[in-house]
C-alpha positions as CSV (number, residue, x, y, z in Angstrom):
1,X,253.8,88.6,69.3
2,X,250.4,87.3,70.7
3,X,249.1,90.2,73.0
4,X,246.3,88.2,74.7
5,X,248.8,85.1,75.4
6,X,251.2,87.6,76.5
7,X,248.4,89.0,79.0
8,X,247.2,85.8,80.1
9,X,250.6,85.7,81.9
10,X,250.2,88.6,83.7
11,X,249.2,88.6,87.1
12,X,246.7,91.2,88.6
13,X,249.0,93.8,90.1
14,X,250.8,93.9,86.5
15,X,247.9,94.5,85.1
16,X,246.3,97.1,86.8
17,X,249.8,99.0,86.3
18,X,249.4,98.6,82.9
19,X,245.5,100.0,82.9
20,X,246.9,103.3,84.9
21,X,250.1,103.8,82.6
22,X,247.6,102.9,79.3
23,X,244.7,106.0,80.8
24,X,247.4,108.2,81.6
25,X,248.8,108.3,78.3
26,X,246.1,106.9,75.4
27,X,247.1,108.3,72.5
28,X,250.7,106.4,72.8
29,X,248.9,103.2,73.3
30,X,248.5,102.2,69.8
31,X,251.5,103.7,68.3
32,X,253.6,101.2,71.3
33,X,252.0,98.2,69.9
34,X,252.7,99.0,66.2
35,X,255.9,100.3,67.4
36,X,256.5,96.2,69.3
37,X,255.3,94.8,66.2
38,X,257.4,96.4,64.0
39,X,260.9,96.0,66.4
40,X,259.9,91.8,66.1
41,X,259.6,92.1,62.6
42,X,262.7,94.0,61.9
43,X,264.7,92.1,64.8
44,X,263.6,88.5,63.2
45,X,264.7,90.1,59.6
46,X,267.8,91.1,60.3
47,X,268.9,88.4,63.3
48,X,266.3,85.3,62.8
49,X,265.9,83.9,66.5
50,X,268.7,84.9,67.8
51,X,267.6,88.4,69.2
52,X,265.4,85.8,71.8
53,X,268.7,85.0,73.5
54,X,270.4,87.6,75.3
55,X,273.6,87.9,72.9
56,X,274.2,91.6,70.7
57,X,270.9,90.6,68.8
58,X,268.8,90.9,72.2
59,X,270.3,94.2,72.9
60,X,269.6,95.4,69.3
61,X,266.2,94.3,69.7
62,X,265.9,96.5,73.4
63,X,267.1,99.4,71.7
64,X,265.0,99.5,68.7
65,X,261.7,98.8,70.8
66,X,262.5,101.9,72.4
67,X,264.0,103.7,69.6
68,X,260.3,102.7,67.5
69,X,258.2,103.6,70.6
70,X,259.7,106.7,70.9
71,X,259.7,108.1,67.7
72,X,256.6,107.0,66.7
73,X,254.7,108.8,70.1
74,X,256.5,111.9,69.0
75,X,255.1,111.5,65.6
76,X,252.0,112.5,67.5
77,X,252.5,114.6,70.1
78,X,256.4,116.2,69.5
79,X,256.6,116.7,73.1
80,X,259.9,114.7,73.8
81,X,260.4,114.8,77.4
82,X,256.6,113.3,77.3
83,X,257.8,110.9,75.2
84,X,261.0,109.7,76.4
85,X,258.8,109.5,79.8
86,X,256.1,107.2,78.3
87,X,259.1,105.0,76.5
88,X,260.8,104.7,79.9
89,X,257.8,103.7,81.7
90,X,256.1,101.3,79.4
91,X,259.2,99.4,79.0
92,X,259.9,99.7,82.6
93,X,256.6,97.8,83.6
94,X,257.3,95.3,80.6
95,X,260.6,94.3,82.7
96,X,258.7,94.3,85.7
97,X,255.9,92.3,84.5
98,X,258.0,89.5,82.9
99,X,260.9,89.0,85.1
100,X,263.9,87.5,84.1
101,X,267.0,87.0,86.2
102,X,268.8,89.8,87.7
103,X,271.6,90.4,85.1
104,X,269.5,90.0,81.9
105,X,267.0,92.6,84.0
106,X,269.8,94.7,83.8
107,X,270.9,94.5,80.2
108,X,267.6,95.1,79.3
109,X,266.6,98.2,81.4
110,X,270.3,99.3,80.1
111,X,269.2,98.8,76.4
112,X,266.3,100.2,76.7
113,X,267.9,103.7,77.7
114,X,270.6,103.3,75.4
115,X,267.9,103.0,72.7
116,X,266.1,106.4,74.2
117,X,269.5,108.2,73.8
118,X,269.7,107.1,70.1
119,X,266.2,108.4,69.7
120,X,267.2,111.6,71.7
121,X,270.5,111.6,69.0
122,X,268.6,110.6,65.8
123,X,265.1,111.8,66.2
124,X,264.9,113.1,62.6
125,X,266.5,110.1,61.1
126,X,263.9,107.9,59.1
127,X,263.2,104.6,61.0
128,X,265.7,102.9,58.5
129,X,268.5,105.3,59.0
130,X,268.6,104.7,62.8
131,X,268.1,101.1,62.5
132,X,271.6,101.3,60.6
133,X,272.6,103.1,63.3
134,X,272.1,100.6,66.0
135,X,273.0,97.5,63.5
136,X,276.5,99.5,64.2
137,X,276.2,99.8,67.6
138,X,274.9,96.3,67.6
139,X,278.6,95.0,66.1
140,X,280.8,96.4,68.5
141,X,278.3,95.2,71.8
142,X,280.1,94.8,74.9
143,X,279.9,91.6,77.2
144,X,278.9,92.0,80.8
145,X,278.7,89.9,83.6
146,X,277.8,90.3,86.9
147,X,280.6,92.0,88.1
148,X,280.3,95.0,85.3
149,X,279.2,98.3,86.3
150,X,276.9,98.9,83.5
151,X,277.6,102.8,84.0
152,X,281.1,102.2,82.6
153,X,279.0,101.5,79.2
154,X,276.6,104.4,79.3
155,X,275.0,104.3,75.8
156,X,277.0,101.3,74.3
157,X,274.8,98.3,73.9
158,X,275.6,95.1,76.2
159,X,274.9,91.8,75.6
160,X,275.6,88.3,78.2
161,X,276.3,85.5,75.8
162,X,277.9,85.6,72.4
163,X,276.5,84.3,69.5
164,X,277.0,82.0,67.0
């Protein structure tokens, strides 16, 4: 993860969002890019490239972004609504800021929460217990398409493609 290629991309609008989330909320700024860095590294380690596509490994890799950035802002501040707020909103903005087509928007946004609600569920778990946790989930992902109602998976991961 290159931050400054990554927000070379950006256009204005984007950024100035991501100024006025960043000053409303410093102190989670830091612990959100350790917590992206981390979620790569352990993605890559336990998937290799895979988690790029948007199979079970891409919805793994959702979920523990915002399993990492939540827990590690409540590390700090143990405030949990806060927390769960910030999480939301960061990764909100990220899918906003890099679009992708439609369904994959969703499977992300819906990852994203389901990885909130395994915080929410497993806030006292060590990082490695949860990402155990969500390797499980990961294993029995469900396949959407366009036609799915993604509220008939509330927090079940999703995926598009299968792997191989």
């Amino acid at each position: 993860m290159n931050p400054i290629r990554a927000l070379k991309r950006l256009d204005s609008k984007s950024i100035w969002v991501l100024i006025k989330l960043c000053i409303k909320s410093p102190l989670f700024v830091l612990p959100t890019v350790k917590a992206t860095k981390q979620c790569m590294a352990v993605s890559t380690q336990h998937y290799g490239r895979l988690h790029y596509k948007n199979g079970p490994a891409n919805a793994f890799r959702h979920a523990l972004w915002n399993y990492l950035i939540s827990k590690r802002c409540y590390d700090l501040i143990k405030n949990k609504a806060k927390v769960l707020r910030w999480s939301q909103n960061i990764t909100d903005w990220h899918e906003d800021a890099f679009p992708n087509r439609e369904l994959a928007r969703k499977m992300d946004l819906h990852n994203n929460a389901v990885g909130r609600y395994v915080f929410e569920k497993h806030k006292n778990n060590t990082v490695e217990e949860a990402i155990k946790v969500l390797t499980e989930m990961t294993k029995v992902s469900s396949k959407v398409d366009s036609n799915c109602n993604f509220a008939n998976f509330r927090n079940k991961l999703v995926h598009i493609i299968n792997e191989e």
